[in-house]
N, C-alpha and C positions, 0 to 999 in steps of 0.2 A: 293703718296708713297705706297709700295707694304707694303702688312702685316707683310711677312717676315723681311722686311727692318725696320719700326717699333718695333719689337719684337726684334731685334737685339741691334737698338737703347736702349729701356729701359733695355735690359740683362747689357747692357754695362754700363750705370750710375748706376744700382745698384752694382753691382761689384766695381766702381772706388768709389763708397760711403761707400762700405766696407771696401774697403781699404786704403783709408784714415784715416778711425774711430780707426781702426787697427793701425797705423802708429801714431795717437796720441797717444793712449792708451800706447806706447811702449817707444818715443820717447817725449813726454811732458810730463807726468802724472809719478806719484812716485807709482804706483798700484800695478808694478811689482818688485819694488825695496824692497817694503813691504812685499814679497812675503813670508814663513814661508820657502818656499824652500832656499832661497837667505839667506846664509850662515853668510852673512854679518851684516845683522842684525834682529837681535831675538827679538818677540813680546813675554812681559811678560800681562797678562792678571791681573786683579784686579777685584774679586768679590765682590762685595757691600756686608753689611750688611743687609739683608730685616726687611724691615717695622712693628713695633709694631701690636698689635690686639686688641685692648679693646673694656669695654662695655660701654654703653649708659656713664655711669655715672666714666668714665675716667680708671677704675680698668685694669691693663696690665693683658692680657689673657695670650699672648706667647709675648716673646723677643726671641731674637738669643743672642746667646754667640760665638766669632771664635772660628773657629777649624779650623787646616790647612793639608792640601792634598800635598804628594808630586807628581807631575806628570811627565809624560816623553814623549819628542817629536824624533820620532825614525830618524828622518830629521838630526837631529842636532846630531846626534853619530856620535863622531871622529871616524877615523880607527882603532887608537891607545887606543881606552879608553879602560882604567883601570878597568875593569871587578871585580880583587880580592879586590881591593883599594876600588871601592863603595861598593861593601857588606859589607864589612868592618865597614863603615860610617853609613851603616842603618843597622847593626846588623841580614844580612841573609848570604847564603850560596850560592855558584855560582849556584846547583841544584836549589837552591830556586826561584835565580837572574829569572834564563830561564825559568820557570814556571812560574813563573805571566807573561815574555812577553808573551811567547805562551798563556799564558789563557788570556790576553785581547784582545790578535788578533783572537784568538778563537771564544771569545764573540760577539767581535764585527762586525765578519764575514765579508760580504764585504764592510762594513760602517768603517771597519778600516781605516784608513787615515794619514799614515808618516808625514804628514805634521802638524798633528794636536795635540796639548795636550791632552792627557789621564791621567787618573787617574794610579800612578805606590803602591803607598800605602797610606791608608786613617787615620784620627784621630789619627795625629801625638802629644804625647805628649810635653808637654812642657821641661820637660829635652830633649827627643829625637830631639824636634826643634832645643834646643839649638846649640846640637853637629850637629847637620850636616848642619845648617845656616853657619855656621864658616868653614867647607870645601867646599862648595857645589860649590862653584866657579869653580871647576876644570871639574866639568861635565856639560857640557855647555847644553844635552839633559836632563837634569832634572833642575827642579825649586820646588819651595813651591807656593803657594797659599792659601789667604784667602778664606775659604768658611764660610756659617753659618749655622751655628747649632742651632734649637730650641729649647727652654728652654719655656715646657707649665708650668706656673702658677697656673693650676687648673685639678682637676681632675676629668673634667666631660667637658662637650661640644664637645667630640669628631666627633660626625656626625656634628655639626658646624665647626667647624675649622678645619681640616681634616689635612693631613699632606705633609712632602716636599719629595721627592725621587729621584734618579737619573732618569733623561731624558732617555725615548726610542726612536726610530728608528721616530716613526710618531709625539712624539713632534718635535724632532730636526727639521722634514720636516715641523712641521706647523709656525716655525718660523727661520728657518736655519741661520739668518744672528746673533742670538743673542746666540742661545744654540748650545753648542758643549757634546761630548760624557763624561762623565764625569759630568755635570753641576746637581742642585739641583734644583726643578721647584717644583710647588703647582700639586699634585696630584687628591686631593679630598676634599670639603668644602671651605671655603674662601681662604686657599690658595690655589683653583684651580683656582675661578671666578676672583681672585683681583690678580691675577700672575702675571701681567703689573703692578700692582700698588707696588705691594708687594716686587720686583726683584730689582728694583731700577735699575743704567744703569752701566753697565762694564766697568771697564777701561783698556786701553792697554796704555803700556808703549814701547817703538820702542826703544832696545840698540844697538848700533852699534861696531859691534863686527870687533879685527886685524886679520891679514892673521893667529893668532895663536890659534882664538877663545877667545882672553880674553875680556872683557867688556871693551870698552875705552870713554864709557859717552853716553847720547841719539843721536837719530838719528837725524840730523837736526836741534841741538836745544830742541828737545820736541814737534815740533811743527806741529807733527802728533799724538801726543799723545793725545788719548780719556780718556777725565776724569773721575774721576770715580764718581758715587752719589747715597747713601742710598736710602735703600725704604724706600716709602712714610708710616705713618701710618695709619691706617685704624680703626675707629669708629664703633664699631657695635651697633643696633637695639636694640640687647639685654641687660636684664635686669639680669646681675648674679642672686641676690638672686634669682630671681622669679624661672630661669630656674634651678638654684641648688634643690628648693621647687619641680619646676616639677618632676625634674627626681628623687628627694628620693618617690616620691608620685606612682613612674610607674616601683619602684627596684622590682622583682619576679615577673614581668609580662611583655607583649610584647605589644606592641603598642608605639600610637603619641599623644601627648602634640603638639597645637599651639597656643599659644596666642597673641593677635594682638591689635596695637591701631587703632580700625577704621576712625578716625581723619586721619594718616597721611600714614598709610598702614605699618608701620614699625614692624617687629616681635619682641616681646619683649620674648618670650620663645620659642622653639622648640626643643620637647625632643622627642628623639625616643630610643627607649629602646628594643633589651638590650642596658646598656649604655657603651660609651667608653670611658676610661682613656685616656684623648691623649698623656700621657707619654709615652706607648707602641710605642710609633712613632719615640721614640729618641733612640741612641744608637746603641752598633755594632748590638744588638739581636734585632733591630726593624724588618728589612725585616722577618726573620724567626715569629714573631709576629702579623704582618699582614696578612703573607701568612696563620696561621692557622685559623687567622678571618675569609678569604674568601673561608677559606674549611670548618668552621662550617655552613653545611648545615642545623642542626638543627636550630640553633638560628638566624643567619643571621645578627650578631652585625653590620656590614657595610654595610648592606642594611638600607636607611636612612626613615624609616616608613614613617615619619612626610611628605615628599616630595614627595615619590617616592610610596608606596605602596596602592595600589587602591581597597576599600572597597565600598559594599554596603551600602549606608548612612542611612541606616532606616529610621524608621522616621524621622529625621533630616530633611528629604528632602520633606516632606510632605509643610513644610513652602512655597517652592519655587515653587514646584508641583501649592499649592492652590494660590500663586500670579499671575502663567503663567495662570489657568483659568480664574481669575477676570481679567486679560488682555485682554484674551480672548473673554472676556462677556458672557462665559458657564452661570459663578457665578453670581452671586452678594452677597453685605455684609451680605445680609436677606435671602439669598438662605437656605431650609433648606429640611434634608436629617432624615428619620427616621431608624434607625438601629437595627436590628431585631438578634441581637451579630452575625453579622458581613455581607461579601460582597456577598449574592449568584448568580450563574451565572451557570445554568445547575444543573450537577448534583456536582458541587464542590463549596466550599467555598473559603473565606479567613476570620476567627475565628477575631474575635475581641473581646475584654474586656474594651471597655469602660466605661460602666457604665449606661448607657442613651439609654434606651433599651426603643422601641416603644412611643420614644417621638421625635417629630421634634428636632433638635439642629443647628444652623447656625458653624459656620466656627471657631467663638476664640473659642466655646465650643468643637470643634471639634479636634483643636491645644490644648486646656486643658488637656484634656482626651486621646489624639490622638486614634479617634476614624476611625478606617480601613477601614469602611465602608463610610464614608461620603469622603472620598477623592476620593475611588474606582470609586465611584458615577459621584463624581468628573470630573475624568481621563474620564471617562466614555464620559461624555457630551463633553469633550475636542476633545476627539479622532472622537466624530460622530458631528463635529462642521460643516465641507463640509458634507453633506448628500451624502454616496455614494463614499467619497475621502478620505478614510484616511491617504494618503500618504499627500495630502494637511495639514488635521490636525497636522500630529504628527512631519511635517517640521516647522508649527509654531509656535509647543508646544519647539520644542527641540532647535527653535533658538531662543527663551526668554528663556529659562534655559542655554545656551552657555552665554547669557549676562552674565552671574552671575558669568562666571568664572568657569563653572563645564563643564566638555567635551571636554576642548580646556588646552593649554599652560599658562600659565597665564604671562610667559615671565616674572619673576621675576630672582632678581640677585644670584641667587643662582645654584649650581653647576649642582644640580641634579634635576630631575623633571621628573613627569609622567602626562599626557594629560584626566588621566581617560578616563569616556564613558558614553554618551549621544545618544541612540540611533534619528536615522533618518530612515526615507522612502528609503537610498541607504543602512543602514546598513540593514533593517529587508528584503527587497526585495535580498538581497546578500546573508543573511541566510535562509529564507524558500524560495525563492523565488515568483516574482512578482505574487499578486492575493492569494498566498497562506499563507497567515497570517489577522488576524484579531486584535479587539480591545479587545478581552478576552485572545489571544496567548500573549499581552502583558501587560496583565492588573497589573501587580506586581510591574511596572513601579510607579505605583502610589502613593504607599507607599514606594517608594524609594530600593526598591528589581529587582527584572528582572537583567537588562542589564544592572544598573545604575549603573557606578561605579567613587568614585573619593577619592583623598587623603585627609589624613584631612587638609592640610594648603587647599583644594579647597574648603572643609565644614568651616575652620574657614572664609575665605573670603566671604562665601554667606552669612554665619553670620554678618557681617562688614557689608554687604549691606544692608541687613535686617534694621541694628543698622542705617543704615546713610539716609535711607525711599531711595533706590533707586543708592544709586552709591557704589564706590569703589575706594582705589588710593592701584594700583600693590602691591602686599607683596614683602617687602625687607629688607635684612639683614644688608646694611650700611648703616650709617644714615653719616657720614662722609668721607674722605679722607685729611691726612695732616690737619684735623681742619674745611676746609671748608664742609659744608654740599652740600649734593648733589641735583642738578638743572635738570636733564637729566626728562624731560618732561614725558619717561615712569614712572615715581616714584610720580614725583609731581601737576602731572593733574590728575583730576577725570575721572573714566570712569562710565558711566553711562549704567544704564541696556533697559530694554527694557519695564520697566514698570512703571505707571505712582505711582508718589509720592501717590496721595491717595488713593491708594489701600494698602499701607504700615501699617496705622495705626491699622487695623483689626486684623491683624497679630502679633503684635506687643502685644498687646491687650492679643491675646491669650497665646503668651509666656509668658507674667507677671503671667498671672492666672496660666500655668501649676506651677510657684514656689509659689505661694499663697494659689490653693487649687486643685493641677493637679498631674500629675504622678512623679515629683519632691518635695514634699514638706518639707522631708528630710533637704535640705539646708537652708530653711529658717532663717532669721537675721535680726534682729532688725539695724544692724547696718549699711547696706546697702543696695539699692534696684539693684533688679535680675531680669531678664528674661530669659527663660531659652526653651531647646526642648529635651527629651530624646527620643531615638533613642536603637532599638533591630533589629542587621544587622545577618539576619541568614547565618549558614555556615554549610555546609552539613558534616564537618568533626569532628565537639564537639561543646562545645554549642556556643552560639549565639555572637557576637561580642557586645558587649557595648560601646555606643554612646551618646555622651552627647553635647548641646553647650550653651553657657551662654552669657548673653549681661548684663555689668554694669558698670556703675547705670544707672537704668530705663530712670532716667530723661537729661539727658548730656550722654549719653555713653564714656569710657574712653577706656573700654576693653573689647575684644570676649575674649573667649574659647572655642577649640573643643578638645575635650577628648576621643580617638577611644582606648578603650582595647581589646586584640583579647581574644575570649574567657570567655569575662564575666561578659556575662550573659546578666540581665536585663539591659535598658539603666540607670534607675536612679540610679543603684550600684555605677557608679564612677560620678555623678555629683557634690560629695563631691570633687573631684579634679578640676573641673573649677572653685566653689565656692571659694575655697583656695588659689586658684589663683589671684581671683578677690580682696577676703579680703587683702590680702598678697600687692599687687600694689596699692589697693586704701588707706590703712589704714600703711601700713608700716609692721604691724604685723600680727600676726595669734592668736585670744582668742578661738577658737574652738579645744581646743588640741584635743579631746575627736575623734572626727572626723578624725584628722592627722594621731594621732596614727591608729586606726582603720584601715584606708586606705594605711599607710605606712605599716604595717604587714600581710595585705592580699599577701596571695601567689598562683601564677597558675603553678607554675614548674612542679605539679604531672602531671596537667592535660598537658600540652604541651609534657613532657615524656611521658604518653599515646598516644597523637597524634603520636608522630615519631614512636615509637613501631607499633602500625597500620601502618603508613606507609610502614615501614622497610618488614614487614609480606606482605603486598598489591604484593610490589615490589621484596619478597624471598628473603632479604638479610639480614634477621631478625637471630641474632646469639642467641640463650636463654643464662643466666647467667649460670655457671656452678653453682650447689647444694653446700647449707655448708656443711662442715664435721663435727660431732662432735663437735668438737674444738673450731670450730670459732662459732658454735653457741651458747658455753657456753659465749665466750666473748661479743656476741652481747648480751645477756642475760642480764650481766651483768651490762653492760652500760646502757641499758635499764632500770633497777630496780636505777639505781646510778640515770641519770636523772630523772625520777620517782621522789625520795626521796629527792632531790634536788630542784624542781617546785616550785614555792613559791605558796604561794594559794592567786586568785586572789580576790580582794576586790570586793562585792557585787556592782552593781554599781546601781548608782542613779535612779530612776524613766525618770526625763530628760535627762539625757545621753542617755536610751535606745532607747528612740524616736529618736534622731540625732542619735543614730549611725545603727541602723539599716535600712540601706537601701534598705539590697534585701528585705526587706517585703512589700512594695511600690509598686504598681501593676504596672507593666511596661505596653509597645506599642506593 
């Protein structure tokens, strides 16, 4: 048979396979009968209620309360309808009537769709329900519908639970068969990640409508009709008090709170600050309330620190630095390095203040003190591990650090996330080019500066590893759905790093000592045992970020802490906040007020208003205040002298108070 003849053949069975498929879909199937065009009968839509939000410990975060939408399906306008008669009904003006059609055909530009429900007016009250439920029959293109309304419970976990908002263009297209224009969908936090779970399932109801438009009962029976069913509840991770404790603890200052149970990987806090009321989220004035959130460039309330924002981990990272070398076999536990105040290489340093000056010290003396030089040293022998290859070394320096969860996604259930940076052999040959870098161009690496960057939930999880000698189970924010706990193998298999168990305990070792008798000793407690690393992440725009991470108790670990403040300062300043964290979850309470207080009144706004100021000037768009006049400067005057006389005079404090609460006098890393 000729090819032609062949190619004929198959045009030909495809075609009659079409059109048969056709010919069903037409002539057996009820598809088109359904149609929103098909006048005959109208689909009323039913939106579920969505799903509860609590914490660990049952407490309702967010419920929904209905509110109801009237909408308009422009398909279904008589010839004849009564234009002055519904204005009427909904209390506007025929100008009014034609401006909202025009503006949501406007809006919704060529995603308009006759066929399709729109939103015609929103958060109908309950008298206005009344009245126009009881006429509304007469206009066959308009309906009511349920939707839900959030109602937060609390006024704080806003970067956790994030909020609901009308569907755009590219949701509708990442699930088209379920959202239409108009519809409410999880934006940002749990309800963006649990939006399946949270949505619950639509219901359409099929009326079949006379040649005169009136409703004359379901179509069929009902028995096209999709039911309709609430969302599921959703469990979270967290531990209210704790994370309420975090975020009074991180008020006039910017940074992340993550606290974690290494046990099962579930986030028991996560505060990122500034913090946010998620009440701003409800209401007519919500959009206008978000929208000025994501224009505060200074502050950046909706950037979710804890997840999303990638610091240099200071010392912090010297922990994991000095395990990739004992993997290595640079190290070993006796290996030891004499420190001459600090790393020289040329004619440049890197300053250290450890304390242990021209004496040998091994590794936990080294995590005690965290001394700069001994890890330098360190890095050092890591990086010239292949003689002659350092691209070999620092590929298998940076893929035992990747185990750990630092450099990579960590593919937690949460909305938002940043991969940080772990440099490689493709990234340092991409930036100076191949041959043209050395083990001193990145020696900074080693104390957790250079290129190193990751967020604190990636610091609280190397912390978790540390805590477990060796593994990890994924950080995640539900711990439930509907009751059942969740099975999903990412959450509840260990992942395990790349180094072996006994090189953990050294390390370990040395962390207890930095809270016993090291650059933390500040938090020290009879009432629980700590381990602990401070961390000083420099920033070339004010001073230094402040780093902290805490493992307790010593002996069982139940809970990390990683504590990252931008700004300030020393690391051991805020290790009173992982501390408090730790008492607060193992004990129920807090006996440290002395501490609390302290660390809840410290404030960094001047210094952050500094930063923007510089900036604004950098970039010339720095406007100066206008000068007082006279006038106003008697008034400030006077306030001034009022508060003044007002002060109360502070009580002498105790001997022991002063040792807890002063922290910046602690010699940092």
């Amino acid at each position: 048979m000729k090819r032609l003849d062949i190619l004929i053949w198959i045009l030909t069975l495809i075609t009659a396979v079409f059109i048969a498929r056709i010919s069903y879909l037409q002539l057996f199937t009820e598809r088109y009968k359904l149609n929103a065009a098909n006048t005959s009968v109208k689909a009323e839509y039913q939106i579920p209620l969505r799903g509860n939000i609590k914490d660990r410990n049952d407490k309702i975060l967010v419920s929904t309360t209905p509110s109801y939408d009237l909408v308009f399906t422009e398909s279904q306008m008589e010839k004849d309808f009564d234009t002055l008669g519904f204005c009427k009904l909904v209390n506007i003006t025929k100008p009014q009537f034609i401006q909202i059609i025009d503006g949501i055909k406007r809006k919704m530009g060529k995603n308009y769709n006759r066929l399709t429900p729109t939103t015609f007016m929103k958060g109908l009250t309950n008298d206005e329900l009344a009245v126009i439920q009881e006429k509304l029959f007469r206009y066959s293109a308009f309906s009511i519908i349920r939707i839900p309304e959030r109602n937060y419970m609390t006024a704080s976990m806003g970067n956790i639970l994030g909020y609901i908002n009308e569907v755009n263009d590219k949701y509708i297209k990442s699930d088209s068969m379920y959202y239409m224009p108009g519809n409410l969908a999880g934006m940002t936090g749990v309800e963006k990640s649990y939006e399946k779970y949270l949505r619950g399932v639509k219901g359409i109801k099929y009326i079949q409508k006379d040649r005169l438009l009136r409703s004359i009962g379901s179509y069929k029976g009902g028995g096209y009709d999709v039911q309709m069913k609430s969302g599921e509840d959703i469990t979270l991770t967290i531990d209210y008090d704790l994370q309420v404790l975090a975020e009074r603890l991180l008020q006039n200052k910017r940074g992340a709170v993550v606290a974690l149970d290494p046990n099962t990987g579930e986030i028991l806090a996560m505060a990122s600050s500034p913090i946010i009321n998620p009440s701003v989220f409800t209401g007519k004035d919500k959009n206008k309330h978000i929208y000025q959130m994501q224009m505060d460039s200074m502050n950046k309330p909706m950037y979710d620190r804890a997840a999303q924002a990638m610091y240099p981990p200071g010392s912090t990272f010297k922990l994991v630095s000095g395990l990739a070398a004992l993997q290595m076999e640079v190290i070993t536990e006796k290996t030891t390095f004499v420190c001459k105040h600090g790393f020289h290489y040329g004619k440049r340093k890197i300053n250290c203040h450890c304390g242990y000056f021209y004496v040998p010290i091994t590794i936990e003396k080294a995590i005690q003190k965290s001394c700069n030089n001994f890890f330098s040293e360190t890095y050092l022998k890591a990086m010239t591990k292949y003689s002659g290859n350092i691209e070999k070394s620092i590929d298998e320096w940076s893929s035992i650090v990747n185990s750990f969860g630092a450099g990579e996604y960590l593919h937690s259930d949460l909305a938002v996330g940043s991969k940080g940076n772990i440099p490689n052999s493709e990234y340092y040959n991409k930036r100076y080019g191949k041959n043209k870098w050395n083990v001193y161009t990145i020696i900074s690496n080693a104390i957790g500066q250079g290129e190193i960057l990751t967020t604190p939930l990636q610091i609280a999880n190397y912390t978790a590893v540390i805590a477990n000698r060796g593994f990890f189970y994924t950080p995640h924010i539900v711990k439930a759905v509907n009751g059942e706990p969740l099975t999903d193998p990412q959450y509840v298999q260990p992942k395990y790093t790349k180094v072996d168990k006994k090189y953990f305990d050294i390390v370990n070792q040395g962390m207890e000592m930095v809270v016993m008798n090291g650059t933390a000793t500040g938090i020290r407690t009879k009432v629980f045992s700590q381990e602990g690393k401070t961390g000083t992440s420099q920033n070339p725009h004010g001073r230094d970020h402040s780093v902290f991470v805490l493992i307790a108790p010593v002996e069982k670990p139940k809970i990390v802490v990683a504590v990252v403040v931008e700004n300030g300062g020393w690391g051991a300043t805020y290790a009173g906040v992982a501390s408090l964290l730790a008492e607060k979850y193992l004990t129920g309470t807090i006996e440290r007020k002395a501490i609390e207080e302290r660390l809840t009144n410290l404030n960094l706004n001047a210094e952050y208003k500094r930063q923007w100021i510089d900036h604004l000037k950098r970039i010339g768009k720095y406007i100066p205040p206008k000068p007082l006049d006279s006038t106003q400067l008697d008034v400030v005057k006077k306030v001034d002298a009022k508060k003044e006389k007002e002060k109360p005079e502070e009580p002498e404090e105790k001997s022991e108070e002063k040792d807890v609460n002063n922290l910046e006098n602690f010699e940092g890393d």
